[in-house]
Backbone as JSON, one array per atom type, in Angstrom:
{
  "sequence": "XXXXXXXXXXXXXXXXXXXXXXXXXXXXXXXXXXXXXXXXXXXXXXXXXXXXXXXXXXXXXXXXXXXXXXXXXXXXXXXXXXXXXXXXXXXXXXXXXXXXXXXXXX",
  "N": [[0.85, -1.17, 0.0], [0.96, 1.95, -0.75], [1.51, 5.7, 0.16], [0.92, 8.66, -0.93], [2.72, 11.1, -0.23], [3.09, 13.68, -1.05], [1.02, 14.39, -1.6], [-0.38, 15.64, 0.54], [-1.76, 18.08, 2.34], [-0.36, 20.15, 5.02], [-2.08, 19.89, 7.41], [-2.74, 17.44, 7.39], [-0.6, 15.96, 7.01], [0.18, 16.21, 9.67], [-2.0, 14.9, 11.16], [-1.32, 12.56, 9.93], [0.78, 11.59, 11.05], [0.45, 11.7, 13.91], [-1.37, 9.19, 13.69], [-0.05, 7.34, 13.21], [2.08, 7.6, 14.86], [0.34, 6.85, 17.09], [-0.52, 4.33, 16.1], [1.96, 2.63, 16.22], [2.85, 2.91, 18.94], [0.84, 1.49, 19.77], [1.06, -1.3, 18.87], [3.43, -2.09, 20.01], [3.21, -2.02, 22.78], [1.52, -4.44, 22.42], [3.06, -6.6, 21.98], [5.05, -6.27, 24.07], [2.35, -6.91, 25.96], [1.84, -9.76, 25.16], [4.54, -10.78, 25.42], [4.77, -10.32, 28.51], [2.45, -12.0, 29.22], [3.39, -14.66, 28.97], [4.65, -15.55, 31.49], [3.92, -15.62, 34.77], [2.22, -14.67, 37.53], [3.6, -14.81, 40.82], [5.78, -16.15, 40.19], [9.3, -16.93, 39.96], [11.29, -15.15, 38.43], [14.63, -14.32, 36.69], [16.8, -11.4, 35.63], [19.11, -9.73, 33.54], [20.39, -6.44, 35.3], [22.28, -4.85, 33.63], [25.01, -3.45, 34.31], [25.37, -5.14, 37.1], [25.22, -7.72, 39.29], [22.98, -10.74, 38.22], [19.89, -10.67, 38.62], [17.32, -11.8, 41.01], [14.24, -12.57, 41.43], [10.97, -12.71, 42.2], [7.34, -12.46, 40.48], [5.17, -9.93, 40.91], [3.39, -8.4, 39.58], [1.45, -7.34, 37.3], [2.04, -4.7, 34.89], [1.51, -1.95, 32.74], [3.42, -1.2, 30.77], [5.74, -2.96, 32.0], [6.9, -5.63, 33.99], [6.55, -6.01, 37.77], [8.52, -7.09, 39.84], [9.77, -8.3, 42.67], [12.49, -8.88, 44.81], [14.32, -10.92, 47.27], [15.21, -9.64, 49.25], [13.5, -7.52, 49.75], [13.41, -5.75, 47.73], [12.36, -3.72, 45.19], [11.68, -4.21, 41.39], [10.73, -2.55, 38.6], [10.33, -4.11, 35.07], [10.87, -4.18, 31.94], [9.09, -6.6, 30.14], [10.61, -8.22, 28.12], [12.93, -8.48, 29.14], [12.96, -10.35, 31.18], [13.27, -13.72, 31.8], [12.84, -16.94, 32.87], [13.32, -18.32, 35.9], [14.88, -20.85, 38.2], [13.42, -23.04, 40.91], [13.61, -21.81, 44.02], [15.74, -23.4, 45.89], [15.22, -26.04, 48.03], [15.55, -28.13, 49.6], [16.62, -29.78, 52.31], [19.8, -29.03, 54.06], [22.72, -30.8, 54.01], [23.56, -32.32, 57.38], [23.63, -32.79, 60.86], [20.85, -34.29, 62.31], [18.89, -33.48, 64.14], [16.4, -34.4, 66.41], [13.04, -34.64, 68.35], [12.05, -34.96, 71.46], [8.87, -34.79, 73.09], [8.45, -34.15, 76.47], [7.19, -36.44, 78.56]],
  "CA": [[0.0, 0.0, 0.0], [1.75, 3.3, -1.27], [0.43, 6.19, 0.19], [1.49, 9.77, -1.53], [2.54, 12.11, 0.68], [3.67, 14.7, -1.72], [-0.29, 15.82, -2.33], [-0.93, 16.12, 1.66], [-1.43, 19.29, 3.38], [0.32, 20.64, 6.65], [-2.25, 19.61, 8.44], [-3.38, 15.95, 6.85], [0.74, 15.34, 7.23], [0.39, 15.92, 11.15], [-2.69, 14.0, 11.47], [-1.43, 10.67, 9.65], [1.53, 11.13, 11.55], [-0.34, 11.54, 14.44], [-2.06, 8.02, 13.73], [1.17, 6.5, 12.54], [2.6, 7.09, 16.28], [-0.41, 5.42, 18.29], [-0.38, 2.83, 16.03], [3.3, 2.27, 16.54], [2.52, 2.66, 20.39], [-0.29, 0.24, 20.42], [1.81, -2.41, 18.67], [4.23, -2.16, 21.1], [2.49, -2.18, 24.22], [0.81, -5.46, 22.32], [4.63, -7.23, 22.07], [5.23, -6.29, 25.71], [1.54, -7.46, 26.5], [1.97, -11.26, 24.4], [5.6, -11.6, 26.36], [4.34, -10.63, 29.92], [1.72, -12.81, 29.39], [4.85, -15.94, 29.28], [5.32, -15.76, 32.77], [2.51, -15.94, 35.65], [2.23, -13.66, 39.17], [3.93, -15.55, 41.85], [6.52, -17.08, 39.0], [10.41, -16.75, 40.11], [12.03, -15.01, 37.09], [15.59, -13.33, 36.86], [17.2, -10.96, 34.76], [20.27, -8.92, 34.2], [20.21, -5.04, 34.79], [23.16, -3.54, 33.31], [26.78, -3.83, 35.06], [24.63, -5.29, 38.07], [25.01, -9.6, 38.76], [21.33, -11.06, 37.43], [18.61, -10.2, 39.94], [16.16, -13.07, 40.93], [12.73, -12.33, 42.19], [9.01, -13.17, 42.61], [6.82, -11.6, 39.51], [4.17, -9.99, 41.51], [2.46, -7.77, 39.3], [1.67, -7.27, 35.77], [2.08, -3.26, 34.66], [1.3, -1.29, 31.61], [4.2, -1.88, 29.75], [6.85, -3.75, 32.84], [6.0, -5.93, 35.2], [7.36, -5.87, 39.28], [9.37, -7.92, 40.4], [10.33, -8.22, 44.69], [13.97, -9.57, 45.24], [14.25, -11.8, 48.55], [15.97, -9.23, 50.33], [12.67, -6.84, 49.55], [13.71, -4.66, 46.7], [11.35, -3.8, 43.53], [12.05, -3.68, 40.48], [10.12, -2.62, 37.46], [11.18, -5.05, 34.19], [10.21, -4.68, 31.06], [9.25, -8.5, 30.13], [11.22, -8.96, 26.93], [14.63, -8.69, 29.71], [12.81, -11.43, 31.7], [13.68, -15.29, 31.79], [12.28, -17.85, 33.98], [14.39, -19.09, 37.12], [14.95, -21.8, 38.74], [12.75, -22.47, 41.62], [14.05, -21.4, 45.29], [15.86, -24.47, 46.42], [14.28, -25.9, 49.29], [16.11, -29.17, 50.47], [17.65, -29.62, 53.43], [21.09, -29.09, 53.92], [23.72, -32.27, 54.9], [24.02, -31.93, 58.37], [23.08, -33.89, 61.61], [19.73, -34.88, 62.35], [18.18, -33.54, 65.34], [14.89, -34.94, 66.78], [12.71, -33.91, 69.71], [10.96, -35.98, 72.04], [8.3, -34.45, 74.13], [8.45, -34.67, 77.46], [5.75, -37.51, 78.7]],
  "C": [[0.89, 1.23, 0.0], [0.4, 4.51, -0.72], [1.8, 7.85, -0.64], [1.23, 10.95, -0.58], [2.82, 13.59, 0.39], [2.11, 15.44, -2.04], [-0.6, 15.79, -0.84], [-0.99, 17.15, 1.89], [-0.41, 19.1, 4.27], [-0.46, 19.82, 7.68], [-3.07, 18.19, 8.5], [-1.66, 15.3, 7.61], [0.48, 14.94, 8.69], [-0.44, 15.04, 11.74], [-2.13, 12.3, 11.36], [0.09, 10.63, 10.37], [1.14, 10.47, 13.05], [-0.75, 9.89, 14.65], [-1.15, 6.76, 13.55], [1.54, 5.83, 14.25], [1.98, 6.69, 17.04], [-0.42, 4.54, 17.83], [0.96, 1.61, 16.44], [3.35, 1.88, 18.1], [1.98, 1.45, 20.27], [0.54, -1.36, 19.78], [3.0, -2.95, 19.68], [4.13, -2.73, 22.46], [1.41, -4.13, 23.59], [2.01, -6.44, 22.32], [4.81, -7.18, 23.32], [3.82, -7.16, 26.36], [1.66, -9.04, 26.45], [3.81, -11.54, 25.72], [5.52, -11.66, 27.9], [3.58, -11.78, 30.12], [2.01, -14.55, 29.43], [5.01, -16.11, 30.66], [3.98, -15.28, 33.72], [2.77, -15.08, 37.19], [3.04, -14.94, 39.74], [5.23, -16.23, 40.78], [8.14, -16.61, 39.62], [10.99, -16.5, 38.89], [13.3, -13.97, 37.46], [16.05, -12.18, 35.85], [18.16, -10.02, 35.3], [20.33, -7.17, 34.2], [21.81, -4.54, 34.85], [24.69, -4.4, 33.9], [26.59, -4.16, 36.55], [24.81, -6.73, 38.02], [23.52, -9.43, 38.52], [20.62, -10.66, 39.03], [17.58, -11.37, 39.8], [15.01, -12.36, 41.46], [11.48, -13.21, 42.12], [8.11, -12.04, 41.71], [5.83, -11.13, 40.72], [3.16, -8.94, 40.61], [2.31, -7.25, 38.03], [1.56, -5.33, 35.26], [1.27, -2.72, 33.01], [2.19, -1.93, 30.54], [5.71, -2.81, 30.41], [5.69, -4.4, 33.26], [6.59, -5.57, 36.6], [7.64, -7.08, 39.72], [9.96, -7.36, 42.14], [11.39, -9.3, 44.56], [13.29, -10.38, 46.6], [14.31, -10.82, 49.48], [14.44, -7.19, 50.02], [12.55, -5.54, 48.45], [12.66, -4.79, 45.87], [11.74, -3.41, 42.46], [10.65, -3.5, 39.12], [10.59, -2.91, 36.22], [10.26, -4.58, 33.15], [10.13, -6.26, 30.69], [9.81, -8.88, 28.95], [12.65, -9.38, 28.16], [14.43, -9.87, 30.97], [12.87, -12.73, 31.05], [13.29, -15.96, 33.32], [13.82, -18.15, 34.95], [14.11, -19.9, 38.12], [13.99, -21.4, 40.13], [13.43, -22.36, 43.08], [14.57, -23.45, 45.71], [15.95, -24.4, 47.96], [15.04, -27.03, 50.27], [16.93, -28.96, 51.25], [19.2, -29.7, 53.25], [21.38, -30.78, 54.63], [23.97, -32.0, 56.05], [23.53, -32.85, 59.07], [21.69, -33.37, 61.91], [18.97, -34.52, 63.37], [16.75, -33.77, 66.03], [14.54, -34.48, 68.1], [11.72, -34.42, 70.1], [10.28, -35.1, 72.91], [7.96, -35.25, 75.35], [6.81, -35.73, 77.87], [5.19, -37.1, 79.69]]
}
């Protein structure tokens, strides 16, 4: 589809630009919507910000165009979800150590 922009006006130009850039928006925000929608509230996902080691968290909340993420140690972050990746889940098993048991008294 060719459109000719050489017979527009001034003020047809600003309009279809105008319409150009929400559509550009709304595609966007629909790419961010389709990849948030990969990963689930409560979901352990990490990612790396910058010259920072990776950051793990707990998704807790789906945004506009991020989602939030809560570290362990209570931090928040707001992610966009293309820089998210799933992570492993919190390992839970006991350590190797001795065994201690506890009898109540009778």
């Amino acid at each position: 589809m060719k459109i000719d922009i050489d017979g527009l006006t001034e003020e047809e130009l600003v309009d279809l630009n105008r319409r150009v850039v929400e559509r550009l928006r709304f595609l966007a925000q629909m790419r961010a919507h389709c990849t948030m929608m990969k990963f689930s509230i409560g979901q352990r996902v990490s990612f790396d910000p910058g010259d920072r080691p990776t950051v793990t968290g707990t998704l807790t909340r789906y945004n506009k165009k991020t989602v939030t993420v809560v570290t362990s140690d209570g931090r928040q972050w707001n992610v966009a979800p293309g820089f998210l990746r799933a992570a492993e889940p919190k390992d839970v098993t006991p350590r190797q150590g001795k065994i201690v048991s506890f009898r109540p008294p009778d």
